[in-house]
MIMIBA-783098 format. One record per residue (C-alpha): x, y, z negated; residue in one letter. Coordinates in Angstrom, 2 decimals. Each point is the difference from the previous one (the first is absolute). Layout:
N
@px=X	py=Y	pz=Z	code=A;
...
REM end
This chain:
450
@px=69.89	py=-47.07	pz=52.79	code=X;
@px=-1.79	py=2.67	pz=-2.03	code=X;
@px=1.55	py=2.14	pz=-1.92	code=X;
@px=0.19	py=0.62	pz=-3.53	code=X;
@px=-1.46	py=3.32	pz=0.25	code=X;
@px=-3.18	py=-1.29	pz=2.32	code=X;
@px=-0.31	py=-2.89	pz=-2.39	code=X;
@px=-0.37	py=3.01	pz=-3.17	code=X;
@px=-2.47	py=1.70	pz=2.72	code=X;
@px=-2.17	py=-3.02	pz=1.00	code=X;
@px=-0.45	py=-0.56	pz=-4.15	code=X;
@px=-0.38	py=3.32	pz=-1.27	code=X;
@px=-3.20	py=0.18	pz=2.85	code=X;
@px=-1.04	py=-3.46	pz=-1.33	code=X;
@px=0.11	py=0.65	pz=-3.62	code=X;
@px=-2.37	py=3.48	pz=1.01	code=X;
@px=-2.30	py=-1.54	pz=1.77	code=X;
@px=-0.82	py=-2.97	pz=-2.82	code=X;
@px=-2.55	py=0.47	pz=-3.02	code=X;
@px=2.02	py=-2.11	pz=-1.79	code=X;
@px=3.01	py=1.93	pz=0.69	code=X;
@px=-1.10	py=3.43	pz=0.26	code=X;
@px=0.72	py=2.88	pz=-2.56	code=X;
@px=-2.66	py=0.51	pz=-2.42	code=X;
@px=-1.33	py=3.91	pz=0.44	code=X;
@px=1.25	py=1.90	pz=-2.87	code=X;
@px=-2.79	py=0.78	pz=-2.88	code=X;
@px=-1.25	py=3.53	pz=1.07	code=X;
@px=0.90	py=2.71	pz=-2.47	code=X;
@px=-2.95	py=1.45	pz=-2.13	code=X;
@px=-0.45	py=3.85	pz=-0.13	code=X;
@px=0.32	py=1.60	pz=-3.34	code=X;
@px=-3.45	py=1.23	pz=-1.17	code=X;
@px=-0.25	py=3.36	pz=-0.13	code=X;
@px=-3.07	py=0.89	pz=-2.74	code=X;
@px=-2.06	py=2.61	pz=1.57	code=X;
@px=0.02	py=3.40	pz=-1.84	code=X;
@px=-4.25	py=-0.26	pz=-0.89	code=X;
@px=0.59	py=-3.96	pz=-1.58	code=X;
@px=2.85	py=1.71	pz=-2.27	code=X;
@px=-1.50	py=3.08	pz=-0.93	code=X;
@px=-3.26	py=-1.42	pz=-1.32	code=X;
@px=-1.57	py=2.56	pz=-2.44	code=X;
@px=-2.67	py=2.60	pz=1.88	code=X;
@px=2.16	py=3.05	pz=-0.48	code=X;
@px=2.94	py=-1.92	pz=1.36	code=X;
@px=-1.53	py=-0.79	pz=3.31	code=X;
@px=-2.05	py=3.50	pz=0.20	code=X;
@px=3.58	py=1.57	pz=-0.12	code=X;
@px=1.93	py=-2.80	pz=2.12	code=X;
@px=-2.85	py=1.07	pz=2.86	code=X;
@px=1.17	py=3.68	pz=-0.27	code=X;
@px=3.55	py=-0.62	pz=-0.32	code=X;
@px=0.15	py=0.90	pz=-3.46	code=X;
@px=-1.26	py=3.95	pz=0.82	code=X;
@px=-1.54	py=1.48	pz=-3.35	code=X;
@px=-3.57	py=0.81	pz=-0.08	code=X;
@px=-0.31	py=2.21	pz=-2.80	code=X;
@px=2.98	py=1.65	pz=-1.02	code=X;
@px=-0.12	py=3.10	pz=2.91	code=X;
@px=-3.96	py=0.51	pz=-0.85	code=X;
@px=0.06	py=1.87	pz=-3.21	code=X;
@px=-4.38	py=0.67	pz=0.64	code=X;
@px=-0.05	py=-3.75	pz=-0.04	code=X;
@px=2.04	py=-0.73	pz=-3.20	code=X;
@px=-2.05	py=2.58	pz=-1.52	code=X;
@px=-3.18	py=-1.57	pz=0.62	code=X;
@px=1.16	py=-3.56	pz=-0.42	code=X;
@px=1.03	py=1.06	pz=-3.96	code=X;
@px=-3.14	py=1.91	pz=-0.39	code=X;
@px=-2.10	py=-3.43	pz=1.25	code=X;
@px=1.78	py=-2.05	pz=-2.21	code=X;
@px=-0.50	py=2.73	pz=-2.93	code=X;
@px=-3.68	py=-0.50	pz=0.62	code=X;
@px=0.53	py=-3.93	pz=0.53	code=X;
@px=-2.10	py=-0.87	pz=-3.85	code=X;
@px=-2.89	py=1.13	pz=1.15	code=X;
@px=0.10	py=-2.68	pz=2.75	code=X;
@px=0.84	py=-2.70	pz=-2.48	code=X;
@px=3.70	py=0.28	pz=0.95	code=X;
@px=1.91	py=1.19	pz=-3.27	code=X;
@px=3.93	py=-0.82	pz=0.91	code=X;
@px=-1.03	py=3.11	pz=2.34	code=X;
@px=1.42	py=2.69	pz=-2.11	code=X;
@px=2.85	py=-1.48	pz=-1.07	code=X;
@px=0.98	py=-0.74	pz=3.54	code=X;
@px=-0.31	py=3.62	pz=1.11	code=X;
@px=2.88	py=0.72	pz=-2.65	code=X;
@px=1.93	py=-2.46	pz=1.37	code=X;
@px=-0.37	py=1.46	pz=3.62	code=X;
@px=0.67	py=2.95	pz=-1.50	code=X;
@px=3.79	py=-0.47	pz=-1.36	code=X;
@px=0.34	py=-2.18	pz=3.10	code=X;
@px=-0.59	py=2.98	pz=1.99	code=X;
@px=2.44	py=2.20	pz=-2.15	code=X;
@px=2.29	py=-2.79	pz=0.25	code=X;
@px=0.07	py=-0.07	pz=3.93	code=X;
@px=0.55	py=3.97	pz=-0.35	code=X;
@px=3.62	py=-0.73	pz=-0.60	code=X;
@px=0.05	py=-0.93	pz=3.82	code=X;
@px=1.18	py=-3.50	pz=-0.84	code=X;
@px=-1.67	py=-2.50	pz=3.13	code=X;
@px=-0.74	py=-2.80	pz=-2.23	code=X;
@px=-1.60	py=1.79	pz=-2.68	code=X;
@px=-2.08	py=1.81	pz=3.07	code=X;
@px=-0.96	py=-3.91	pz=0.96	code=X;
@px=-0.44	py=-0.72	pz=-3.43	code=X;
@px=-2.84	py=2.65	pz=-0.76	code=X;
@px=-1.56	py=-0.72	pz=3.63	code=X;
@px=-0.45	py=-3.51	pz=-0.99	code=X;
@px=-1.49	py=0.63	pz=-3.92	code=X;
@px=-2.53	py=2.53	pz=1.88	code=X;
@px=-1.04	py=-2.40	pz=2.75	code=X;
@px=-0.42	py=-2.96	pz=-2.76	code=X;
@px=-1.97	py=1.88	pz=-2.21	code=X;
@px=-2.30	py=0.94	pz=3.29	code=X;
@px=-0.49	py=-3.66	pz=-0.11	code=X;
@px=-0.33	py=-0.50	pz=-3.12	code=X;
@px=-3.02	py=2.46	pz=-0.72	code=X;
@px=-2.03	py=-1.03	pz=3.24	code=X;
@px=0.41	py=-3.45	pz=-0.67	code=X;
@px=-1.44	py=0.33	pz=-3.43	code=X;
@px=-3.23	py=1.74	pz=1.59	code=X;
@px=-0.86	py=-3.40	pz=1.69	code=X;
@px=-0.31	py=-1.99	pz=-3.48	code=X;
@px=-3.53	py=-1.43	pz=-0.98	code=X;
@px=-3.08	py=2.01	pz=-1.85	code=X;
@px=0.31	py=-1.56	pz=-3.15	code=X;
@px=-3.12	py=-1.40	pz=-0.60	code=X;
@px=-0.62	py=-0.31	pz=3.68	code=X;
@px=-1.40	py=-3.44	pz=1.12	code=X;
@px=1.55	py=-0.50	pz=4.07	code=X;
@px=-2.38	py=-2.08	pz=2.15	code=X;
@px=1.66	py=0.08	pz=2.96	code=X;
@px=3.71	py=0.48	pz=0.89	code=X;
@px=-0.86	py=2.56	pz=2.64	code=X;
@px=-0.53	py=2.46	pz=-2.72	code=X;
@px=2.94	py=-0.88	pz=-2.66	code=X;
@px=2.91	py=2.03	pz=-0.41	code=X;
@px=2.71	py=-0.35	pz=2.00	code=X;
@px=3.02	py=2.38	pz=-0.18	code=X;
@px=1.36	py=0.74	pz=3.37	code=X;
@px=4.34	py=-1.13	pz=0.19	code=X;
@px=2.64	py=2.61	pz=-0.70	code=X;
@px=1.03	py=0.27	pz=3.32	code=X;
@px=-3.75	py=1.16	pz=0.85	code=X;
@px=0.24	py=2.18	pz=-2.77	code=X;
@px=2.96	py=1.60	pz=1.08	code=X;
@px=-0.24	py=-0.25	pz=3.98	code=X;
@px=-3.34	py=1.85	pz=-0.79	code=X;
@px=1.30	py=2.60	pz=-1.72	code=X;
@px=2.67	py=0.70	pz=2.39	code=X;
@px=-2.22	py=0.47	pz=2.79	code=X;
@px=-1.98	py=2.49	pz=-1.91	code=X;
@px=-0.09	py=3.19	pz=1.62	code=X;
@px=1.02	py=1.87	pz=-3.59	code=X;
@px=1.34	py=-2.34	pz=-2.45	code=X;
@px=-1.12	py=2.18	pz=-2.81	code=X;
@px=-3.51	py=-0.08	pz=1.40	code=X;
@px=0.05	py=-3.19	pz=0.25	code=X;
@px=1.15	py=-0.31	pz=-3.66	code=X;
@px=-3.52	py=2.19	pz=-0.66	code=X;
@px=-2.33	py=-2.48	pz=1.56	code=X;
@px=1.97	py=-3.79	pz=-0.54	code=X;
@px=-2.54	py=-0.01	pz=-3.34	code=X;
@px=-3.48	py=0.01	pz=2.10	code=X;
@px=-1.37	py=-3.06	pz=-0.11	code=X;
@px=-3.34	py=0.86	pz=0.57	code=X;
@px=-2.39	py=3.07	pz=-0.15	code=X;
@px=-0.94	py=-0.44	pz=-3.49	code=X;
@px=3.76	py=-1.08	pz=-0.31	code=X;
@px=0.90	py=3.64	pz=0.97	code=X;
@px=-2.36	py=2.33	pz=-1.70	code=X;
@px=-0.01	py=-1.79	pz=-3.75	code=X;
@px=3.93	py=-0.03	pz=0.42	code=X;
@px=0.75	py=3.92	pz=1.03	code=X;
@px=-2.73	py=0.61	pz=-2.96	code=X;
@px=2.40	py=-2.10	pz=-2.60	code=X;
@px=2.99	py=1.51	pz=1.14	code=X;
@px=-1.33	py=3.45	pz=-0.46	code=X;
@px=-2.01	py=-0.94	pz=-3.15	code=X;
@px=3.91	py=-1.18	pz=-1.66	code=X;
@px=0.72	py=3.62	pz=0.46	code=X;
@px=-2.10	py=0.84	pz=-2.66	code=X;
@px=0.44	py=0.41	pz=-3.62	code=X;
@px=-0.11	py=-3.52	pz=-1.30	code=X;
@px=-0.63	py=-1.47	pz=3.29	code=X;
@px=-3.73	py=0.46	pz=0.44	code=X;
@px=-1.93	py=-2.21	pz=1.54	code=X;
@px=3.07	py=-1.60	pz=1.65	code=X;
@px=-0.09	py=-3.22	pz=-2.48	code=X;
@px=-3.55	py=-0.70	pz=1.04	code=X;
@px=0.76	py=0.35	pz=3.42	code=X;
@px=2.89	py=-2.08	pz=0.02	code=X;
@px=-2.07	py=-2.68	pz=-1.56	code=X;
@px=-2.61	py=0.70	pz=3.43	code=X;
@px=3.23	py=0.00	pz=2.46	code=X;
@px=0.79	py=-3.66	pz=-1.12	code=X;
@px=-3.48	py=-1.17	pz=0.59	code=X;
@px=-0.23	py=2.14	pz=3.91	code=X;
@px=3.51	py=-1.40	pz=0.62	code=X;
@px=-0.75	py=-1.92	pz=3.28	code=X;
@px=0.80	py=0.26	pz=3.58	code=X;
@px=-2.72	py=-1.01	pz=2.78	code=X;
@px=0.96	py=-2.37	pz=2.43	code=X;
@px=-2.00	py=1.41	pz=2.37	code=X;
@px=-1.27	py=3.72	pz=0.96	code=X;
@px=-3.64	py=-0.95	pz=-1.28	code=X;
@px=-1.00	py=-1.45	pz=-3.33	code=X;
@px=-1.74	py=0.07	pz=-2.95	code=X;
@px=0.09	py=1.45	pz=-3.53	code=X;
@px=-2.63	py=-0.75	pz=-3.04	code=X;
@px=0.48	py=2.49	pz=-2.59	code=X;
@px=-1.17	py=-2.31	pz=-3.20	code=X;
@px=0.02	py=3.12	pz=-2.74	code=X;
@px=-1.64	py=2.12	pz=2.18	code=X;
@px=-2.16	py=-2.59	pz=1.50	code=X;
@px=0.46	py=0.82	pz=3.37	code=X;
@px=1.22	py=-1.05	pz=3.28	code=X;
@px=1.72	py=1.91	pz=3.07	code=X;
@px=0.50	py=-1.02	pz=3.15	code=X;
@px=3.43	py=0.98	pz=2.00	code=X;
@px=1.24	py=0.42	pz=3.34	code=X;
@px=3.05	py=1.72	pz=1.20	code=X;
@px=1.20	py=1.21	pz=-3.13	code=X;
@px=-3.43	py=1.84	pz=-1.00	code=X;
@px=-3.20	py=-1.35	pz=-1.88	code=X;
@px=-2.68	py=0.06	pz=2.75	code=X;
@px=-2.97	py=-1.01	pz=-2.24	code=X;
@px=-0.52	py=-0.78	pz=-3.57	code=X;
@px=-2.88	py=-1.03	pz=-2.18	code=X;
@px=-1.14	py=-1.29	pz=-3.51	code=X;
@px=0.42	py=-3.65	pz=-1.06	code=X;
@px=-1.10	py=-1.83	pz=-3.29	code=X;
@px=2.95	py=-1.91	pz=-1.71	code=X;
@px=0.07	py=-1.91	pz=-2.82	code=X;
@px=-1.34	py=-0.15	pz=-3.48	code=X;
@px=2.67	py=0.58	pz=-2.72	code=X;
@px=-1.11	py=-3.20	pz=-1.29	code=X;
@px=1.52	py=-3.13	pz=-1.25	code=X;
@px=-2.55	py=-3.44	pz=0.62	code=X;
@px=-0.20	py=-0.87	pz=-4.39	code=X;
@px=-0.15	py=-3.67	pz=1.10	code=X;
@px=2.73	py=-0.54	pz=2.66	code=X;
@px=1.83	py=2.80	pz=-0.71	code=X;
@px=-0.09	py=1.20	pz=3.67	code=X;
@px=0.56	py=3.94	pz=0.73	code=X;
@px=-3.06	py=1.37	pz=2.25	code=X;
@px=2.68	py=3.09	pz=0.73	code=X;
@px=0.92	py=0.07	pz=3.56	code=X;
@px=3.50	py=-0.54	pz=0.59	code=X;
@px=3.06	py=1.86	pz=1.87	code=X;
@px=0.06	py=-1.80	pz=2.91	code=X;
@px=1.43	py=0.29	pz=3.42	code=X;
@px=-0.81	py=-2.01	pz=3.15	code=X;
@px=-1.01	py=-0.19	pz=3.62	code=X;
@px=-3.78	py=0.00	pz=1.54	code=X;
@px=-0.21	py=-1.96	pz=2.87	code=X;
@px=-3.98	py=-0.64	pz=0.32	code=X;
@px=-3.10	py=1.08	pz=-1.16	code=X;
@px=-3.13	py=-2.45	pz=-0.98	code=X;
@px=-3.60	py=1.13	pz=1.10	code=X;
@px=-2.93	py=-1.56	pz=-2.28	code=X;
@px=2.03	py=-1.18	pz=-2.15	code=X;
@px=-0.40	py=-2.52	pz=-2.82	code=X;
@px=0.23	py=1.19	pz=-3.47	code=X;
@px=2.49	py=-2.68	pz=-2.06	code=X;
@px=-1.77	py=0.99	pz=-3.86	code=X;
@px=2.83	py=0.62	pz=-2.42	code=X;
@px=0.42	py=-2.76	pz=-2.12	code=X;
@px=-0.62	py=2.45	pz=-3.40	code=X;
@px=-3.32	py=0.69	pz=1.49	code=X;
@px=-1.30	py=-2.94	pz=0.60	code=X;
@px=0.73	py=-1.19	pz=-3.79	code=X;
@px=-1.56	py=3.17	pz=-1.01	code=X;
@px=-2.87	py=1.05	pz=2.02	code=X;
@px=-1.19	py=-2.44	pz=2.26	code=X;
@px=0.77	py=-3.64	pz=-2.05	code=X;
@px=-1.84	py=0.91	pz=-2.78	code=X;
@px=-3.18	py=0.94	pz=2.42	code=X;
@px=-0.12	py=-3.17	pz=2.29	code=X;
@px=0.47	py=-1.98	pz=-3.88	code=X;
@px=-3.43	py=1.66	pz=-0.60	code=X;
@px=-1.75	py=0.51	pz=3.08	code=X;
@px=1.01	py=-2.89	pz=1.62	code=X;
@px=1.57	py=-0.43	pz=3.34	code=X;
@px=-2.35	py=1.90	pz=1.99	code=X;
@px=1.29	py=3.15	pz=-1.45	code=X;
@px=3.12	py=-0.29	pz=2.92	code=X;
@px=-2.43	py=0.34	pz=2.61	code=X;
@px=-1.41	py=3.12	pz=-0.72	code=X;
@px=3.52	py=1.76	pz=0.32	code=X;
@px=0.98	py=-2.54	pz=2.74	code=X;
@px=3.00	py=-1.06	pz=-2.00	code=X;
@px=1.63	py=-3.91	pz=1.05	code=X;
@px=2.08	py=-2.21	pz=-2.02	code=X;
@px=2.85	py=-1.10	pz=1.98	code=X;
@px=3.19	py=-2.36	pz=-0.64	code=X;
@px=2.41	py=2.23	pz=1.19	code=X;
@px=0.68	py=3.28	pz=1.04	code=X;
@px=0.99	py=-1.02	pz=3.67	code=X;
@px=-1.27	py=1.06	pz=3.34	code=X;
@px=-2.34	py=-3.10	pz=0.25	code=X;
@px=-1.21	py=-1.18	pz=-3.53	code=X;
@px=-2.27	py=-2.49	pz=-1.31	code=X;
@px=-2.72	py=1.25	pz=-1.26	code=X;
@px=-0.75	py=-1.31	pz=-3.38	code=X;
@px=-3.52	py=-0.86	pz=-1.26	code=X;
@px=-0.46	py=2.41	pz=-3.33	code=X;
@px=-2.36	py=-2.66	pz=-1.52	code=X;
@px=3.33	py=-2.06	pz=-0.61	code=X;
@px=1.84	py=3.22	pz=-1.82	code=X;
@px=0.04	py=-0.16	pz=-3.97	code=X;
@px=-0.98	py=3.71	pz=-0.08	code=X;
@px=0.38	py=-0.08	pz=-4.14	code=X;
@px=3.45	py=-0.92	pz=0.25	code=X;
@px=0.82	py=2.45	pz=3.04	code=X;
@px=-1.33	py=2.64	pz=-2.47	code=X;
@px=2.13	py=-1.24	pz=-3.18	code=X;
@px=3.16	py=0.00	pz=2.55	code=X;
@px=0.48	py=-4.02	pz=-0.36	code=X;
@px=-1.08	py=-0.49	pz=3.72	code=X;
@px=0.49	py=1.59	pz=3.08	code=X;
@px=-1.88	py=1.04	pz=3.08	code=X;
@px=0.48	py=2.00	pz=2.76	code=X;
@px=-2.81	py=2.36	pz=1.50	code=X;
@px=0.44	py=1.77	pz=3.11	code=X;
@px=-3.46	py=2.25	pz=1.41	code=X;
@px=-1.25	py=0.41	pz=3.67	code=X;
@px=1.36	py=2.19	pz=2.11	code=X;
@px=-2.61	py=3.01	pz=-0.39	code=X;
@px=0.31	py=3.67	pz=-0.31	code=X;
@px=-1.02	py=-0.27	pz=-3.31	code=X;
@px=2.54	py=-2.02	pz=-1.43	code=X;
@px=3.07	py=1.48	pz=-2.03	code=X;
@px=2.17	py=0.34	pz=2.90	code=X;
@px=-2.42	py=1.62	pz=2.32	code=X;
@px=0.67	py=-0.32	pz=4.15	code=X;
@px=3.58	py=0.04	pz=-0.26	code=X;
@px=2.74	py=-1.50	pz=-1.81	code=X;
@px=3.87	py=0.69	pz=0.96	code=X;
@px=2.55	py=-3.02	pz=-1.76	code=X;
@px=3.70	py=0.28	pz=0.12	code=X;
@px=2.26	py=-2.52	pz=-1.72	code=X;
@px=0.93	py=0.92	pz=-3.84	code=X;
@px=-0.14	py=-3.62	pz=-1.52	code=X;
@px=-2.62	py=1.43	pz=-2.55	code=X;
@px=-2.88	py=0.25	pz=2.26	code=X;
@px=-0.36	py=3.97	pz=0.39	code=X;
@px=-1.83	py=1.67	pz=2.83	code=X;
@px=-1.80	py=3.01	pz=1.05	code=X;
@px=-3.58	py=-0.03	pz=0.98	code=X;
@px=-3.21	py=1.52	pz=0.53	code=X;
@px=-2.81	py=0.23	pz=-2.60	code=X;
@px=-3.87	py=0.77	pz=-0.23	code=X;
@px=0.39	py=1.94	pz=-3.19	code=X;
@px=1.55	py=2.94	pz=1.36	code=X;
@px=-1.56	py=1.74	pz=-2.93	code=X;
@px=3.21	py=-0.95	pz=-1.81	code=X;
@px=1.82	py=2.85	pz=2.09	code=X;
@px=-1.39	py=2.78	pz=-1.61	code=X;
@px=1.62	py=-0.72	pz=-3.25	code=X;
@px=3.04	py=1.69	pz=-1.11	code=X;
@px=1.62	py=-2.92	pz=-1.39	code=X;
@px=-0.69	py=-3.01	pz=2.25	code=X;
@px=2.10	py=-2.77	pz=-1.80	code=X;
@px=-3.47	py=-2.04	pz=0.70	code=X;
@px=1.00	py=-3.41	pz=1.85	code=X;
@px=1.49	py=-3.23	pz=-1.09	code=X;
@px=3.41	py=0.85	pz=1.46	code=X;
@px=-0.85	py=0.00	pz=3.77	code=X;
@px=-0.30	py=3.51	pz=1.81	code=X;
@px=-3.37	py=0.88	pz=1.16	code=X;
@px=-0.26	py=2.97	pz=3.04	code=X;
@px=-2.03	py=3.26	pz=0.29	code=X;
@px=-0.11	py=-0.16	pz=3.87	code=X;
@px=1.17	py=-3.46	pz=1.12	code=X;
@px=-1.21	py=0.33	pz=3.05	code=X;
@px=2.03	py=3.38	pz=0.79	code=X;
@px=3.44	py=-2.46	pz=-1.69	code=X;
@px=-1.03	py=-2.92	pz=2.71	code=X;
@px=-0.46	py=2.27	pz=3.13	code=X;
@px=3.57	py=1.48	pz=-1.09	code=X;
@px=1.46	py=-3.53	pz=-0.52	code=X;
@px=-1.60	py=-1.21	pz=3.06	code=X;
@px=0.61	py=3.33	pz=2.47	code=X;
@px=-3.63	py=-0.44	pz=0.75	code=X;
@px=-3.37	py=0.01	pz=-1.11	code=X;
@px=-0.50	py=-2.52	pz=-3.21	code=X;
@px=-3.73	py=-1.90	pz=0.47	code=X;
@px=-0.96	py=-2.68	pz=-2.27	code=X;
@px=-3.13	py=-0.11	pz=1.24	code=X;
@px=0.78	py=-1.47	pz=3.33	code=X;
@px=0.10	py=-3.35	pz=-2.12	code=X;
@px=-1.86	py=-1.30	pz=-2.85	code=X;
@px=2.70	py=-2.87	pz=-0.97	code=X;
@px=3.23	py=0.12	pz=-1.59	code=X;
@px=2.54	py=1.20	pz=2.93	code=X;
@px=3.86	py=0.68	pz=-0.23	code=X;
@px=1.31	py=2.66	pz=2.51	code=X;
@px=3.51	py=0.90	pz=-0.16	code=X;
@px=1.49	py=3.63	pz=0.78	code=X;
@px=2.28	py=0.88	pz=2.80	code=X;
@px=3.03	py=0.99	pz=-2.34	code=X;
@px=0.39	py=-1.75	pz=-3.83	code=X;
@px=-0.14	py=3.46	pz=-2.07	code=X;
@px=1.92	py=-0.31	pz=-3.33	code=X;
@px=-1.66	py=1.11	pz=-3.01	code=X;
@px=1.39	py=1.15	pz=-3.55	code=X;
@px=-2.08	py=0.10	pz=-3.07	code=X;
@px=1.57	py=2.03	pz=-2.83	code=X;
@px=-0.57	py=2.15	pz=-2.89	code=X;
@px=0.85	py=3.32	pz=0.21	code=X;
@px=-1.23	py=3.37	pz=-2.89	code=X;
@px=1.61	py=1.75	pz=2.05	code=X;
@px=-0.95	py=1.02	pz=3.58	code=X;
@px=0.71	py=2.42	pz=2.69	code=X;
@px=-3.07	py=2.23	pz=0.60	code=X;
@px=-0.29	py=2.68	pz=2.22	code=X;
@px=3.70	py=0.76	pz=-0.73	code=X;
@px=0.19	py=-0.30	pz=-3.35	code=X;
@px=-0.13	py=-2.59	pz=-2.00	code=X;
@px=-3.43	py=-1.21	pz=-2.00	code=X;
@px=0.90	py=-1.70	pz=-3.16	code=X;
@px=-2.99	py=-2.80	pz=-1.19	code=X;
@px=-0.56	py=-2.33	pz=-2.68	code=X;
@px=1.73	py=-3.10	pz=-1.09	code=X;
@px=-2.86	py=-2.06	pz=0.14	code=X;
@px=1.90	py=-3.37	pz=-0.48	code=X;
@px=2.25	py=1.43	pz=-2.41	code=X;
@px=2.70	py=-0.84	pz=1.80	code=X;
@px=1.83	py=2.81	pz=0.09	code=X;
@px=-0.09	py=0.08	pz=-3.80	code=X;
@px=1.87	py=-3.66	pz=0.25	code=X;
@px=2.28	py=1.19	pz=2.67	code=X;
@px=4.15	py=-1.35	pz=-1.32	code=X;
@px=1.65	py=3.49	pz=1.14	code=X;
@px=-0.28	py=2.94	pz=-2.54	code=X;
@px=-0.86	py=3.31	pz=1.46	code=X;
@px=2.88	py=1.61	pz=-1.64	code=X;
@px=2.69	py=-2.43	pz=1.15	code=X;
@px=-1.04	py=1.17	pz=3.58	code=X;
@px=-0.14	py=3.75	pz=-1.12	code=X;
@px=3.78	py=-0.28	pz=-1.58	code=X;
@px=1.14	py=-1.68	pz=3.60	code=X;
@px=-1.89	py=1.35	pz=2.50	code=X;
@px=0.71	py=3.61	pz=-1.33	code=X;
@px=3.59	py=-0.34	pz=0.26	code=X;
@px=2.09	py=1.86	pz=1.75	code=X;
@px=-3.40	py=1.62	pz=1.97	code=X;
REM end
């Protein structure tokens, strides 16, 4: 006989064993979620001070609060007017920390450090009027945490606060002008070059580029920080087309080059067809192309069809009721010389080189139909290209691309740096007259507190 405590043994193993009878696991217990301290602190001063364990950056530096209030004093004449009234506030948050209280210490630390953001954000906003071709060259204001990481790895904080404002060389030397100029009885000249800062208020993407100087009417060529060759250009006409109501004056424009174009092409502005060359071919006849080996083409691609001239109504081409589109050989006598240097604007702008380079020894040399024609385009390739430029070698069209794309930034600027000072020129678009800000609402802010 078995027992009753074997027969409790022999089930309890049999239930065990069985699927069917066997214990269903029990449902595992979740973990509670613990939020990590950077997903709950999500503002840029939060996580810059969660990294250093909430230690102050400011409040032990006196040098640096000094110079932090002073660059926000001087914060109009880079476009940034809440400066002023920020360096008050820092400055009864300061007085306020005094009492040795720790949050009002944490309090002030934070206003400064926000403010810091605040003011070099605002340096990364657009030229107004600035057309952006590419997005290698449009603003874009670094995070808060860069902001303020960077500034606490400075060597000297309140150096650093000196130099956070220099965008570029021109940048620099127009600014420490403006700040000193504010100084002055009524402000000086610090209104007017204000008005330039706003229009030079760019950072290069890269350690080389380009800037056109349309007022001046010149163009300088950069590398490391310094201009390492400059030379005249011919701009615009300040001209508006009476018929289509088209400006001839060369834009602000900024871009990257990526290529050059040997022999190439001339595409004839649409204005001077109507005007100069429709109303000759209506008289002369067709024949009158050939002499200054201009084509009629359907397009102004790569590989056009050439269009027979015979089939053009050259009357209504001249009365602006028809259309046609002339392009001339690639010679050295055509408008845009040997060389020719695009970059994307959406409103067809280049630089290139010219035959009449009696244009250069004018004073004003608003001469062109908006595109920029060189003094020494050559001397701009060879720099572009890190070698030799020849046009020569080929006597057809021909695309060859640069090692690096170099940006380039075409502005307007009556005030320039110049041999360290600052050369003051005409306003020969006027468009400093038109300019929104009011000198003497950037003399009543910039002077304050300076």
């Amino acid at each position: 006989m078995i027992s009753q405590t074997c027969k409790l043994v022999l089930l309890a193993a049999v239930l065990g064993s069985s699927p069917a009878y066997a214990k269903k696991p029990p449902k595992p217990v979740s973990a509670p979620v613990v939020t990590p301290i950077f997903a709950r602190n999500f503002t840029p001063i939060d996580r810059f001070y969660s990294a250093r364990k909430d230690a102050l950056l400011w409040m032990s530096n006196r040098e640096a609060q000094v110079a932090l209030i002073q660059l926000l004093r001087d914060a109009p004449i880079d476009g940034f007017t809440r400066g002023p009234d920020l360096a008050t506030q820092i400055e009864g948050a300061i007085t306020a920390a005094q009492t040795g209280t720790p949050a009002a210490a944490t309090s002030a630390d934070r206003l400064m450090s926000q403010a810091l953001i605040d003011y070099v954000q605002s340096l990364y906003t657009q030229v107004p009027g600035m057309t952006y071709g590419d997005n290698w060259v449009r603003p874009k204001a670094p995070s808060g945490e860069t902001i303020l990481a960077t500034a606490a790895r400075a060597p000297s904080l309140a150096a650093h606060m000196d130099e956070v404002w220099n965008l570029n060389p021109v940048y620099a030397q127009l600014r420490k002008a403006a700040v000193e100029e504010a100084k002055l009885p009524n402000g000086g000249q610090s209104a007017r070059l204000a008005l330039n800062l706003s229009r030079a208020r760019f950072k290069p993407p890269s350690n080389k580029f380009i800037l056109v100087d349309i007022a001046s009417a010149r163009l300088w060529m950069y590398e490391n920080g310094a201009p390492v060759d400059s030379m005249k250009v011919v701009v615009g006409k300040n001209e508006v087309d009476p018929k289509s109501g088209a400006s001839l004056r060369t834009p602000m424009l900024a871009g990257v080059m990526y290529y050059a174009i040997y022999n190439p092409y001339w595409h004839v502005p649409d204005h001077l067809v109507r005007l100069n060359i429709a109303p000759a071919v209506a008289k002369l006849g067709p024949n009158a192309l050939k002499g200054n080996k201009y084509e009629v083409v359907d397009s102004w691609s790569s590989n056009p069809v050439i269009v027979d001239p015979a089939t053009v109504d050259w009357k209504a081409v001249s009365a602006g009721t028809a259309h046609a589109l002339l392009r001339q050989k690639p010679t050295g006598a055509n408008s845009m010389g040997k060389m020719k240097f695009p970059f994307e604007n959406g409103l067809g702008i280049y630089l290139h080189d010219t035959p009449h380079k009696e244009y250069f020894k004018e004073a004003v040399r608003t001469l062109s139909n908006g595109c920029i024609r060189l003094e020494r385009a050559a001397d701009f390739g060879s720099w572009m290209m890190g070698r030799p430029a020849r046009p020569e070698d080929t006597s057809a069209e021909l695309t060859v691309p640069f090692p690096q794309g170099v940006p380039i930034y075409v502005t307007y600027l009556t005030a320039l740096p110049d041999t360290g000072k600052i050369a003051y020129g005409k306003d020969v678009y006027g468009w400093d007259a038109r300019a929104p800000m009011t000198g003497q609402a950037v003399v009543q802010a910039a002077g304050a507190g300076s």
